[in-house]
N, C-alpha and C positions, 0 to 999 in steps of 0.2 A: 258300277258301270265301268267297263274296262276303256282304255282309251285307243284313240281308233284313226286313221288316217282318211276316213269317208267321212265326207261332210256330212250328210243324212246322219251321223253318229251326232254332231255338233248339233243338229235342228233337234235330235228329239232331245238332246239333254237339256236344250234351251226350254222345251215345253216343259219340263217335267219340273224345274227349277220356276218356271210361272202357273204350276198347275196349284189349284186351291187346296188346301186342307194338305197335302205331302210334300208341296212345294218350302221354297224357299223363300220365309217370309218379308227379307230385304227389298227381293227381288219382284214377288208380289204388289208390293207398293210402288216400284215404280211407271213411271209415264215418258210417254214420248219425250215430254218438256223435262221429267227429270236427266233423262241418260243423252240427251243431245250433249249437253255441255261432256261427256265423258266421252262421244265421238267424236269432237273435235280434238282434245285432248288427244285421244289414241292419233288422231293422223297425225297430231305435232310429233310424237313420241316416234311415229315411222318415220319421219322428216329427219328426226336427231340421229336416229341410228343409220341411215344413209350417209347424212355429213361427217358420222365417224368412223364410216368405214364399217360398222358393227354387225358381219350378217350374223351370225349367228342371233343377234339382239333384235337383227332386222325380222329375223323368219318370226321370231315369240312377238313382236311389235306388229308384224301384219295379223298374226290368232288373233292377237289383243282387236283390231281391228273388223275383220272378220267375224266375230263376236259380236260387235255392235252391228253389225248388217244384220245377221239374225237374229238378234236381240229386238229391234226394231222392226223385222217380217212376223215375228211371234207375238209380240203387241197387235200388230196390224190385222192377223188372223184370226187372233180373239174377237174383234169387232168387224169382223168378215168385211176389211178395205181389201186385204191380200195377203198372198203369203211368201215366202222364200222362193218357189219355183217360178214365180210372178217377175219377180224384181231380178233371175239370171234372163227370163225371155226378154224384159225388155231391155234390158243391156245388150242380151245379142239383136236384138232386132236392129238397134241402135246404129251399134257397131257393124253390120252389115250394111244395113243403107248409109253409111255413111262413108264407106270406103265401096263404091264402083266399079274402082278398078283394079280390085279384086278378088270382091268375089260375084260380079257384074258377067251379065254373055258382054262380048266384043266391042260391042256398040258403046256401052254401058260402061266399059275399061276405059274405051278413047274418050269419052266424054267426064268420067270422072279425073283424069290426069289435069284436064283444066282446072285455072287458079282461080283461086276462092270457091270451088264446090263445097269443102269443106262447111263454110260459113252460109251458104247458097240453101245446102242440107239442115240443116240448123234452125235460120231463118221458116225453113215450110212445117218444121217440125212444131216450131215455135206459133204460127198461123194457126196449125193445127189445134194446138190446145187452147187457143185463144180464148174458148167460151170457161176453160179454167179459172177456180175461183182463184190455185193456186198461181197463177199468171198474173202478174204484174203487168196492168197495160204499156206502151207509149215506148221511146227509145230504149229506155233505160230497164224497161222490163226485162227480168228474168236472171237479175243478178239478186241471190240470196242479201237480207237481211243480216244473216249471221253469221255470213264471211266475217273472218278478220277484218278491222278496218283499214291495215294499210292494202289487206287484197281488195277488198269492196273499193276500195278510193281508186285503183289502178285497174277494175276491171269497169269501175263508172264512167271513167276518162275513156275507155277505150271503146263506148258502146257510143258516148257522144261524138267520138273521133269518126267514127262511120255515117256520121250526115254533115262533116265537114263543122262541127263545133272544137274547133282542134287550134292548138297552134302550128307552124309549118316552116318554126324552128327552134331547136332547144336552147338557142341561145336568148327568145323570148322568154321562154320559161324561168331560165335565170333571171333575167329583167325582175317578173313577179316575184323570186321568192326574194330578191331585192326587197320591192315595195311591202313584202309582208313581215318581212326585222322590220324596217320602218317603220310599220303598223304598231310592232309589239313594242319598240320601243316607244312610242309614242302613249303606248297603255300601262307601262308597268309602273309606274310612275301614279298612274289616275285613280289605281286604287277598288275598281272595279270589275272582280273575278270572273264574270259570267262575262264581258268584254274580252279580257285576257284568253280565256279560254278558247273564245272563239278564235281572234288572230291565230293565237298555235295551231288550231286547227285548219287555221284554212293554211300556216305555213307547211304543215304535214301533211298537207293534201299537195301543194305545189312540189315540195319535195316526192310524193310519191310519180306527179305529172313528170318529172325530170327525169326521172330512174325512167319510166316506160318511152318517152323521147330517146331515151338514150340507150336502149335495147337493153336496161338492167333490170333482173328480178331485184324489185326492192326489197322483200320480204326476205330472199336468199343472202341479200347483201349485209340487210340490219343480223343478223344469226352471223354471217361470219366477226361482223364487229362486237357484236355480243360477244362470241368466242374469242377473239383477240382482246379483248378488256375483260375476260374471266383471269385469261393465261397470262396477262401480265400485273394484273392487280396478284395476281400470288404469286408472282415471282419477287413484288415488293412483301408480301406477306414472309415469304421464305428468306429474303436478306434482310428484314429485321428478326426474323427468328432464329438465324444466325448469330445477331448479338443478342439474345434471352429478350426483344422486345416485340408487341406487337405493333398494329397498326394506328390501336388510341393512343400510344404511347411517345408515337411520332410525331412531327411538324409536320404541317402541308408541305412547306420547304424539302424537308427532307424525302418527303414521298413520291414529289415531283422529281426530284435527284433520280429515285430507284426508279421509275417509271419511265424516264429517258432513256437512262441503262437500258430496259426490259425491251425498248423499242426499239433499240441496236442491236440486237440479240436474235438470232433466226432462230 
Protein backbone atom coordinates (compact mmCIF):
# COMPACT_ATOMS: atom_id res chain seq x y z
CA UNK A 1 0.00 0.00 0.00
CA UNK A 2 1.64 3.11 -1.35
CA UNK A 3 1.64 6.19 0.94
CA UNK A 4 -0.67 8.93 0.67
CA UNK A 5 -1.48 12.41 1.93
CA UNK A 6 -5.56 11.64 2.24
CA UNK A 7 -6.48 10.64 5.43
CA UNK A 8 -9.26 7.99 4.23
CA UNK A 9 -5.57 6.30 3.03
CA UNK A 10 -4.63 6.23 7.13
CA UNK A 11 -8.42 4.85 8.09
CA UNK A 12 -8.24 1.96 5.76
CA UNK A 13 -4.78 0.99 6.49
CA UNK A 14 -5.64 1.17 10.16
CA UNK A 15 -8.59 -1.62 9.35
CA UNK A 16 -6.54 -3.72 7.49
CA UNK A 17 -3.77 -3.81 10.21
CA UNK A 18 -7.01 -4.96 12.87
CA UNK A 19 -8.53 -7.02 10.21
CA UNK A 20 -8.62 -10.89 11.40
CA UNK A 21 -6.76 -13.64 9.80
CA UNK A 22 -4.42 -10.78 7.26
CA UNK A 23 -4.05 -8.37 9.89
CA UNK A 24 -1.48 -7.58 12.04
CA UNK A 25 -1.27 -9.82 14.87
CA UNK A 26 0.21 -7.18 17.54
CA UNK A 27 -2.20 -4.91 16.64
CA UNK A 28 -5.20 -7.41 16.79
CA UNK A 29 -4.66 -7.95 20.45
CA UNK A 30 -4.92 -4.63 21.47
CA UNK A 31 -7.69 -2.75 23.48
CA UNK A 32 -8.78 0.64 24.26
CA UNK A 33 -7.14 0.14 27.76
CA UNK A 34 -3.93 -1.18 26.12
CA UNK A 35 -3.06 1.77 23.43
CA UNK A 36 -4.52 4.65 25.86
CA UNK A 37 -1.27 4.87 27.79
CA UNK A 38 0.53 5.15 24.05
CA UNK A 39 -1.98 8.27 23.42
CA UNK A 40 -0.86 10.03 26.14
CA UNK A 41 2.67 9.32 25.34
CA UNK A 42 2.13 10.59 21.76
CA UNK A 43 0.80 14.04 23.08
CA UNK A 44 3.76 14.33 25.41
CA UNK A 45 6.04 13.58 22.54
CA UNK A 46 4.06 16.50 20.48
CA UNK A 47 4.50 18.70 23.62
CA UNK A 48 8.49 18.01 23.37
CA UNK A 49 8.89 18.68 19.82
CA UNK A 50 7.23 22.22 20.11
CA UNK A 51 9.58 23.19 23.18
CA UNK A 52 12.32 22.31 20.73
CA UNK A 53 11.39 24.11 18.15
CA UNK A 54 11.48 20.57 16.11
CA UNK A 55 8.95 20.93 13.21
CA UNK A 56 9.92 18.82 11.26
CA UNK A 57 9.73 16.18 14.39
CA UNK A 58 6.67 18.23 15.16
CA UNK A 59 4.65 17.28 11.70
CA UNK A 60 5.89 12.90 12.21
CA UNK A 61 4.75 13.68 16.30
CA UNK A 62 1.30 14.97 15.27
CA UNK A 63 1.05 11.30 12.39
CA UNK A 64 2.28 9.67 15.60
CA UNK A 65 -0.75 11.15 17.12
CA UNK A 66 -3.27 11.15 14.62
CA UNK A 67 -2.72 7.44 14.45
CA UNK A 68 -4.01 7.11 17.82
CA UNK A 69 -7.32 8.95 16.91
CA UNK A 70 -7.86 6.39 14.33
CA UNK A 71 -6.55 3.63 15.97
CA UNK A 72 -9.16 4.16 18.73
CA UNK A 73 -12.44 5.15 15.77
CA UNK A 74 -11.26 1.51 14.37
CA UNK A 75 -11.70 -0.31 17.77
CA UNK A 76 -14.88 1.68 18.35
CA UNK A 77 -16.27 0.52 14.87
CA UNK A 78 -15.75 -2.92 15.34
CA UNK A 79 -18.11 -2.88 18.20
CA UNK A 80 -20.36 -0.48 16.18
CA UNK A 81 -19.88 2.57 19.45
CA UNK A 82 -18.65 4.69 16.12
CA UNK A 83 -16.38 5.38 13.66
CA UNK A 84 -13.73 8.08 12.41
CA UNK A 85 -16.21 10.26 10.40
CA UNK A 86 -18.27 10.36 14.02
CA UNK A 87 -15.60 11.71 16.05
CA UNK A 88 -14.41 14.81 12.89
CA UNK A 89 -18.64 15.82 13.24
CA UNK A 90 -18.43 16.11 16.69
CA UNK A 91 -15.43 18.16 16.95
CA UNK A 92 -16.99 20.31 14.28
CA UNK A 93 -20.13 20.63 15.90
CA UNK A 94 -18.28 21.40 18.92
CA UNK A 95 -16.15 23.86 17.50
CA UNK A 96 -18.95 25.71 15.95
CA UNK A 97 -21.37 26.11 18.83
CA UNK A 98 -18.83 27.20 20.64
CA UNK A 99 -17.55 30.10 18.79
CA UNK A 100 -20.87 32.35 17.82
CA UNK A 101 -19.27 34.81 16.88
CA UNK A 102 -18.13 33.44 14.07
CA UNK A 103 -19.68 31.42 12.60
CA UNK A 104 -23.24 32.72 14.34
CA UNK A 105 -26.03 35.06 11.97
CA UNK A 106 -25.47 38.78 13.76
CA UNK A 107 -27.32 38.36 16.75
CA UNK A 108 -25.49 35.21 17.62
CA UNK A 109 -21.83 37.13 16.88
CA UNK A 110 -22.90 40.01 19.48
CA UNK A 111 -23.87 37.67 21.99
CA UNK A 112 -21.09 35.23 21.73
CA UNK A 113 -18.31 38.30 22.06
CA UNK A 114 -19.70 38.31 25.71
CA UNK A 115 -17.31 36.91 28.64
CA UNK A 116 -17.49 33.65 29.77
CA UNK A 117 -19.66 32.19 26.80
CA UNK A 118 -17.12 30.22 26.20
CA UNK A 119 -17.51 28.31 29.60
CA UNK A 120 -21.54 29.25 29.42
CA UNK A 121 -21.20 26.77 26.19
CA UNK A 122 -19.51 24.17 27.83
CA UNK A 123 -21.53 24.22 31.05
CA UNK A 124 -25.09 23.31 28.63
CA UNK A 125 -23.09 20.93 26.74
CA UNK A 126 -22.10 19.38 29.96
CA UNK A 127 -26.15 19.34 31.16
CA UNK A 128 -26.63 17.75 28.26
CA UNK A 129 -24.87 14.57 28.57
CA UNK A 130 -25.83 14.51 32.14
CA UNK A 131 -27.79 11.10 31.85
CA UNK A 132 -24.01 9.99 30.57
CA UNK A 133 -22.54 7.12 32.35
CA UNK A 134 -19.33 8.63 31.09
CA UNK A 135 -20.21 12.08 33.23
CA UNK A 136 -18.92 12.41 36.31
CA UNK A 137 -21.60 14.08 38.42
CA UNK A 138 -21.21 17.16 40.85
CA UNK A 139 -18.67 20.31 40.51
CA UNK A 140 -15.94 18.56 39.79
CA UNK A 141 -17.39 16.32 37.02
CA UNK A 142 -15.93 16.11 33.73
CA UNK A 143 -12.19 16.25 34.52
CA UNK A 144 -10.62 13.01 33.21
CA UNK A 145 -9.24 10.42 35.58
CA UNK A 146 -6.23 10.09 33.49
CA UNK A 147 -5.00 13.31 33.04
CA UNK A 148 -1.60 13.80 34.36
CA UNK A 149 -1.69 14.49 37.94
CA UNK A 150 -0.11 17.80 38.12
CA UNK A 151 -2.91 18.59 35.14
CA UNK A 152 -5.89 16.87 36.92
CA UNK A 153 -4.73 18.73 40.46
CA UNK A 154 -4.85 22.22 38.50
CA UNK A 155 -7.84 21.60 36.32
CA UNK A 156 -9.64 20.16 39.98
CA UNK A 157 -8.61 23.55 41.73
CA UNK A 158 -10.08 25.45 38.98
CA UNK A 159 -13.61 23.59 38.62
CA UNK A 160 -13.87 24.21 42.54
CA UNK A 161 -12.65 27.82 42.09
CA UNK A 162 -15.98 28.41 39.98
CA UNK A 163 -18.30 28.07 43.10
CA UNK A 164 -16.16 30.22 45.07
CA UNK A 165 -13.95 27.16 46.89
CA UNK A 166 -10.82 29.20 46.00
CA UNK A 167 -8.48 31.12 47.84
CA UNK A 168 -8.54 35.08 46.86
CA UNK A 169 -5.00 35.38 47.15
CA UNK A 170 -1.70 33.78 46.22
CA UNK A 171 -0.07 34.85 49.03
CA UNK A 172 -2.58 32.36 51.06
CA UNK A 173 -1.43 29.81 49.13
CA UNK A 174 2.10 30.28 50.11
CA UNK A 175 0.91 30.36 53.77
CA UNK A 176 -0.22 26.42 53.01
CA UNK A 177 2.48 25.26 51.18
CA UNK A 178 4.19 26.61 54.35
CA UNK A 179 2.07 24.53 56.65
CA UNK A 180 2.57 21.40 54.35
CA UNK A 181 6.85 21.31 54.83
CA UNK A 182 5.69 21.54 58.36
CA UNK A 183 3.59 18.57 57.87
CA UNK A 184 6.35 16.69 56.20
CA UNK A 185 8.62 17.51 58.43
CA UNK A 186 6.94 16.60 61.04
CA UNK A 187 6.42 12.85 59.21
CA UNK A 188 9.71 12.13 58.15
CA UNK A 189 11.08 11.47 61.01
CA UNK A 190 7.76 9.04 62.23
CA UNK A 191 8.60 6.47 60.06
CA UNK A 192 5.20 5.97 58.32
CA UNK A 193 5.18 5.92 54.46
CA UNK A 194 1.70 5.82 53.60
CA UNK A 195 1.52 9.24 55.97
CA UNK A 196 4.58 10.71 54.22
CA UNK A 197 3.30 10.09 50.97
CA UNK A 198 0.25 11.69 51.60
CA UNK A 199 1.82 15.30 53.05
CA UNK A 200 3.88 15.18 49.49
CA UNK A 201 0.89 14.94 47.97
CA UNK A 202 -1.11 17.32 49.24
CA UNK A 203 2.35 19.73 49.23
CA UNK A 204 2.20 19.06 45.14
CA UNK A 205 -1.10 19.71 45.11
CA UNK A 206 -0.68 23.22 46.94
CA UNK A 207 2.29 23.78 44.62
CA UNK A 208 0.29 23.09 41.59
CA UNK A 209 -2.83 25.71 43.45
CA UNK A 210 0.23 28.32 43.39
CA UNK A 211 1.39 27.94 39.67
CA UNK A 212 -2.53 28.46 38.67
CA UNK A 213 -2.85 31.62 41.27
CA UNK A 214 -0.25 32.80 39.71
CA UNK A 215 -1.28 32.53 35.86
CA UNK A 216 1.68 29.71 35.58
CA UNK A 217 1.23 26.52 33.35
CA UNK A 218 2.62 24.29 36.03
CA UNK A 219 3.24 21.35 33.88
CA UNK A 220 4.94 23.93 31.07
CA UNK A 221 7.07 25.17 34.04
CA UNK A 222 8.26 21.72 35.61
CA UNK A 223 9.54 20.53 31.45
CA UNK A 224 11.52 23.66 31.26
CA UNK A 225 13.22 22.80 34.86
CA UNK A 226 13.48 19.41 33.80
CA UNK A 227 15.36 20.75 30.77
CA UNK A 228 17.50 23.05 32.67
CA UNK A 229 18.73 20.23 34.98
CA UNK A 230 19.08 17.81 31.86
CA UNK A 231 21.62 20.83 30.38
CA UNK A 232 23.42 21.47 33.23
CA UNK A 233 23.85 18.08 34.91
CA UNK A 234 25.94 17.49 31.49
CA UNK A 235 27.63 20.28 31.43
CA UNK A 236 29.04 18.71 34.79
CA UNK A 237 29.16 15.42 32.92
CA UNK A 238 31.34 17.04 30.10
CA UNK A 239 33.99 19.01 32.66
CA UNK A 240 34.72 15.87 34.33
CA UNK A 241 35.13 14.22 31.08
CA UNK A 242 37.42 16.57 30.27
CA UNK A 243 39.83 15.34 32.96
CA UNK A 244 39.11 11.38 31.88
CA UNK A 245 36.45 11.30 34.91
CA UNK A 246 33.04 10.69 35.30
CA UNK A 247 30.37 11.57 37.61
CA UNK A 248 30.74 8.27 40.34
CA UNK A 249 34.00 9.31 40.19
CA UNK A 250 33.38 12.73 41.73
CA UNK A 251 32.46 14.36 45.19
CA UNK A 252 29.19 15.93 45.87
CA UNK A 253 31.54 18.76 46.66
CA UNK A 254 33.05 18.78 43.50
CA UNK A 255 29.73 18.38 41.44
CA UNK A 256 28.30 21.15 43.28
CA UNK A 257 31.43 23.34 42.23
CA UNK A 258 30.65 22.34 38.34
CA UNK A 259 26.99 22.94 38.84
CA UNK A 260 27.28 26.52 39.99
CA UNK A 261 29.69 27.05 36.95
CA UNK A 262 26.75 25.54 34.71
CA UNK A 263 24.28 28.05 36.40
CA UNK A 264 26.37 31.06 35.40
CA UNK A 265 26.64 29.95 32.12
CA UNK A 266 23.75 31.27 29.40
Amino acid sequence: MPASRDVARLIELMARLRTPGSGCPWDLEQSFESIAPYTVEEAYEVADAIARGDFDGLADELGDLLLQVVYHSQMASEVGAFAFPDVVEAITTKMIRRHPHVFGDETAKAAGQAKGVWERIKAEEKRERAGSPLEAPGVLGGVPAGLPALIRAMKLQEKASTVGFDWNDPRAVLAKLREEISEIELEIDGGDADRLADEVGDLLFAVANLARHLKVDADHALRRTNAKFVKRFKAIEAALAADGRSPADATLDEMEALWQRAKGEK
